[in-house]
DORO-135054 format. One record per residue: residue in one letter; x, y, z of N, C-alpha, C in turn. Coordinates in steps of 0.02 Angstrom, whole numbers, plus 50000, padded with zeros to 5 digits. Layout:
# DORO-135054
AXYZXYZXYZ ...
END
This chain:
# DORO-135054
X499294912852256499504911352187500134915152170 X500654912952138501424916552130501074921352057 X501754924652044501654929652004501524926251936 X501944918451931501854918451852501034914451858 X500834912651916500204908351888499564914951882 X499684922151901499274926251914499194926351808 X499734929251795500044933051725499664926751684 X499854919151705499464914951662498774911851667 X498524914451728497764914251717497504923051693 X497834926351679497514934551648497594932451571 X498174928251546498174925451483497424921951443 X497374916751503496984912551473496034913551481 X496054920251527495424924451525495494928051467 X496004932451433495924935451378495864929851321 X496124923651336495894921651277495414917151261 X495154916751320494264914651320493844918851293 X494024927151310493434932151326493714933551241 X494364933951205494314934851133494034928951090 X494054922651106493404916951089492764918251073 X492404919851133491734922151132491644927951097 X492074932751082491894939551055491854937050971 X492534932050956492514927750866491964924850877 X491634921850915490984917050901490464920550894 X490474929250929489854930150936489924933650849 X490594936550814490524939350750490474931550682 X490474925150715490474919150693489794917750667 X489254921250739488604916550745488304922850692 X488764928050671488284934350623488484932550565 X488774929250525489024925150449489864927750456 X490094928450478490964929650481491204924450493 X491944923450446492144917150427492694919650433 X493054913050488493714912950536494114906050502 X494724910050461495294904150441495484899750524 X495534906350573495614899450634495604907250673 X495034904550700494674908350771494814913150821 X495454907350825495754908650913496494913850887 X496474915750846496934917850813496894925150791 X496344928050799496104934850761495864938150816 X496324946750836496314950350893495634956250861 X495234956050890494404960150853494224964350923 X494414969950924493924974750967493264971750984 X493014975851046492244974051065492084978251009 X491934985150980491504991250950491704988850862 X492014984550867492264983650772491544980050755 X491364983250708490814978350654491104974450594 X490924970450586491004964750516490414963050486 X490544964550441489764963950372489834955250366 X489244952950337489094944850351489514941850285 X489954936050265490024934450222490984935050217 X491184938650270491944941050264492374938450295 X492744936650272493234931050292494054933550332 X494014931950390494644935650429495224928250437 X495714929450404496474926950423496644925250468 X497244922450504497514921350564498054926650556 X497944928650641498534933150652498284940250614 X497484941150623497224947450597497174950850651 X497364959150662497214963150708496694968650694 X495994969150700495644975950718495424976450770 X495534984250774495544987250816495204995050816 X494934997350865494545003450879494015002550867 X493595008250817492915009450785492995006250714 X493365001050691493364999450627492704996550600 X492494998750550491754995850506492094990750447 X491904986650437491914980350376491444979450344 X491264978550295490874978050256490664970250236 X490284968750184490044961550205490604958750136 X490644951150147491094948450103491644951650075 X492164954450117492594956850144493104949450149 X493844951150112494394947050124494964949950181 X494994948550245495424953050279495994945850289 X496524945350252497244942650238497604941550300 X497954938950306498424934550381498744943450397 X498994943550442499394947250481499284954450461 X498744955650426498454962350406498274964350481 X498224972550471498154976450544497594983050519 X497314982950552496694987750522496304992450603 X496474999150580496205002150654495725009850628 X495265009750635494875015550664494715016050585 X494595011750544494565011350452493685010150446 X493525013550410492735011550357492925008050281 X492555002150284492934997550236492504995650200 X492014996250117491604993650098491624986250081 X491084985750058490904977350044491424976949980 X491694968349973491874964949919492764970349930 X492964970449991493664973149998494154966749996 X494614967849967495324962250000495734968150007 X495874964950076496604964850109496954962750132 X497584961850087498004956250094498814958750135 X498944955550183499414957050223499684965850217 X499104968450253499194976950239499294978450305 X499364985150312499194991050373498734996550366 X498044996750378497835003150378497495006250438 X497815011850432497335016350496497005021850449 X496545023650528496185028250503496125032450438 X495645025950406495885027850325495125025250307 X494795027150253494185024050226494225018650157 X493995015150157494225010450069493575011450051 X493365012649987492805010249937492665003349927 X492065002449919491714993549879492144993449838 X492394985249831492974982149782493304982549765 X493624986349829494404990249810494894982149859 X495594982149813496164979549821496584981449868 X496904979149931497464982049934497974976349961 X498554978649949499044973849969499314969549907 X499944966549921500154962849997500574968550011 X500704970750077501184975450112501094983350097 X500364984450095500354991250078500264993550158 X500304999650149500175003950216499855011350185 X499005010150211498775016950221498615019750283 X499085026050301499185031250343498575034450335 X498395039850405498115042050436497785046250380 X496915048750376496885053450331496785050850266 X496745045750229496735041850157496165039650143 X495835041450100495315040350072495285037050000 X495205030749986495215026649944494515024149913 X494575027849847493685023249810493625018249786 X493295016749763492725009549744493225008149694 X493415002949669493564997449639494334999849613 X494605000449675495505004949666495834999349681 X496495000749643497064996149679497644999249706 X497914997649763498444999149812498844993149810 X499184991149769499724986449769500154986349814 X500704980849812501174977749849501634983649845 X501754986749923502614991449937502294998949914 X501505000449911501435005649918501145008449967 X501425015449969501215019550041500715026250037 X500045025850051499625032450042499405034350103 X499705041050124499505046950176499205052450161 X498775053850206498445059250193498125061850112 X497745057450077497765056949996497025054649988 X496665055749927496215053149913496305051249855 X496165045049827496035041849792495445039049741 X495475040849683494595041249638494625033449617 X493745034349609493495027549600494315025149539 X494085016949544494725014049480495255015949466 X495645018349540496255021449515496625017449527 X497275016549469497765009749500498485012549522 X498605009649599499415010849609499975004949617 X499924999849590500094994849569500644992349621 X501294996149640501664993249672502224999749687 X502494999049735503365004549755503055010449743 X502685013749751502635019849767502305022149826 X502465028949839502185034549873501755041649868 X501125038449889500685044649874500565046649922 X500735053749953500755056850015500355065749973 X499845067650045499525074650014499435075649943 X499015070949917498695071549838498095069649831 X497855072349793497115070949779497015066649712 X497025061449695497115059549622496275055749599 X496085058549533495375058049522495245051449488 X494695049449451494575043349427494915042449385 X495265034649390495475031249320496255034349311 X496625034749351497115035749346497535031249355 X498175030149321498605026649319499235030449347 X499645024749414499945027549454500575022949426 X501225021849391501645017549371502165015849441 X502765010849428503135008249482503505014649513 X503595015849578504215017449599503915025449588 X503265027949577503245035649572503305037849661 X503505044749671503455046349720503275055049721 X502705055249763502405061449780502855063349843 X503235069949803503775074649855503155078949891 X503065077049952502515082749951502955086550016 X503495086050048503885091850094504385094450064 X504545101250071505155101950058505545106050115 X505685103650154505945103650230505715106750288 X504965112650247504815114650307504015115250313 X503765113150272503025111950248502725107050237 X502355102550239502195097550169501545102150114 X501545097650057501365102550010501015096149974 X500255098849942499775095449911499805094449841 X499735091249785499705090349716499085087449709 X498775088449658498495085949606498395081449547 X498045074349533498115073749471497365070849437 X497305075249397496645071249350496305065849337 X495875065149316495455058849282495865057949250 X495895051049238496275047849181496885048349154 X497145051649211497905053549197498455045549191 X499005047749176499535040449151499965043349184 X500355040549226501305045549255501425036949257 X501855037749220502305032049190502885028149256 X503285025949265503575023549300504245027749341 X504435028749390505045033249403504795040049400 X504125042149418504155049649414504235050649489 X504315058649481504405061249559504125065249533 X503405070149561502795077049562503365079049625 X503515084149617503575087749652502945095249704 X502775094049747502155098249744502565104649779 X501715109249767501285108749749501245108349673 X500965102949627500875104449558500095101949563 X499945103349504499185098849456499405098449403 X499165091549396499355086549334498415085649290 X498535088249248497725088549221497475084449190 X496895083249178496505077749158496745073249078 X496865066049082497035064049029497785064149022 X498325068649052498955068249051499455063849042 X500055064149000500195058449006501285061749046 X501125059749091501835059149121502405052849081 X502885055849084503355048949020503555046349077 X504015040749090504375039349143505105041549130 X505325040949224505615045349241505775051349237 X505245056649238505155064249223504995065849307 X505315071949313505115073949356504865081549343 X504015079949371503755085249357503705090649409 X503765097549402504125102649451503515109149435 X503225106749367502385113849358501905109349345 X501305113749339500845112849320500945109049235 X500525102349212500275099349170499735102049144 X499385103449091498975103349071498425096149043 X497765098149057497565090449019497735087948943 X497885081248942498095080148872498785081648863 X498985083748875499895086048877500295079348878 X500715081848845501285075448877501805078348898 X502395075548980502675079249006503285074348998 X503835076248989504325072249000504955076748993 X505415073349038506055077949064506785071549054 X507045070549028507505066049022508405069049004 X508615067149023509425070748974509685063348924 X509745066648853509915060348825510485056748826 X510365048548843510745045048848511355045148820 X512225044248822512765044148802513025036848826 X513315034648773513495027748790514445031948782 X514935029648805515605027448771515725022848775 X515935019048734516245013248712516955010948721 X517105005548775517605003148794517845006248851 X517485009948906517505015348953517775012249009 X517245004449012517525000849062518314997549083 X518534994548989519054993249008519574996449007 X519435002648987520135007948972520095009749074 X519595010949110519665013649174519775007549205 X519855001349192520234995449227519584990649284 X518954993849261518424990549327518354984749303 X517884979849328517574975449334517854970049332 X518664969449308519064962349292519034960249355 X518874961249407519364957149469518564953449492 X517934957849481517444953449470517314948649425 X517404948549369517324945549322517734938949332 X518314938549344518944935649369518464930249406 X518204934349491518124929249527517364924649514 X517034929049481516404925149461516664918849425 X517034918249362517354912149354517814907249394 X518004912149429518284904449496517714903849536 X517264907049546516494902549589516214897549549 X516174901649473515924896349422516314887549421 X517014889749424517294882649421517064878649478 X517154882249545517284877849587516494873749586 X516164876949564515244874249602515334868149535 X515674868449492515454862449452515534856249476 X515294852249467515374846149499516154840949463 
END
């Protein structure tokens, strides 16, 4: 047999022997958008009722829970995942999720992340090494790296947990029910205390107290006519109206 017919019968044994492995998590109530399509460890469990994507990868010791949404091209390795999870086009490793927790589309939880019961991990966010309390929401664009954040917290767009500062990484804190508004940066190590309310774009650098409100801003200065006395934007402006003409019909 030549080399390529060797390489294409080792193909088409792996993808018999990954067949039988979907049929045998098929014949236990697991529900395949398309079969032949979803890469599943021998040692992965799937709870009955959970529905796997095409172009899904688990892998290792991963546990699933039952009626479980695992999303197209999601990748999931060495994770404990409770019942009534979606995950929608994510990455997680060795990370745990709570019952009826959210995540995705395009989140990535790193190594070490511990996520509770009925949380959201939105689209373009990244949690390492972090735990996460029951109902906490991180909605979208941020980074929660080395933090512990407790129930019912509200995580706004675009916050980011500084947790190195070039030669350490460093842990923060934030409360029950805390608010950090949109554009913050925690600088750690801080604690942000229970009920807090972070303003957006503050960057917090101490300790919060609970109930506090923290906010750091320099006030806005407009001048007037700045642009055209320093000569910018005409030559844009200019050509946006000759694009404008030409596209008219």
């Amino acid at each position: 047999m030549s080399g390529f017919g060797e390489t294409e019968k080792k193909y088409e044994e792996a993808a018999r022997a990954r067949r039988v492995r979907n049929l045998s998590f098929a014949a236990k109530g697991v529900l395949f958008t398309d079969i032949d399509s979803a890469y599943i460890d021998e040692n992965v469990i799937i709870g009955a009722g959970s529905r796997i994507g095409p172009c899904v990868t688990i892998r290792g010791t991963a546990v699933i829970g039952a009626d479980c949404v695992i999303g197209q091209n999601s990748e999931i390795e060495n994770c404990v995942i409770g019942d009534g999870v979606r995950v929608i086009q994510s990455v997680l490793k060795d990370s745990a999720v709570g019952k009826g927790s959210a995540i995705g589309p395009f989140a990535y939880l790193r190594p070490g992340s511990a996520v509770g019961d009925f949380v959201k991990i939105g689209d373009f966010v990244e949690v390492k090494n972090a735990n996460i309390g029951d109902g906490t929401k991180v909605s979208h664009l941020s980074y929660v790296g080395d933090a512990d954040l407790g129930p019912g917290v509200n995580i706004g767009c675009g916050v980011v947990f500084v947790n190195y500062d070039g030669r350490e990484k460093r842990r923060s804190t934030v409360g029950g029910g805390a608010f950090v508004g949109c554009n913050v940066n925690i600088i750690a190590p801080v604690s942000i205390g229970e009920k807090a309310y972070i303003a957006a774009g503050t960057t917090v650098t101490r300790d919060v107290p609970g109930g506090s409100l923290c906010v750091s801003r320099e006030k806005a200065k407009i001048f007037d006519g700045w642009v055209e006395r320093r000569g910018l934007l005409a030559g844009r402006i200019k050509a946006f109206g000759e694009i404008e003409k030409e596209q008219r019909p």
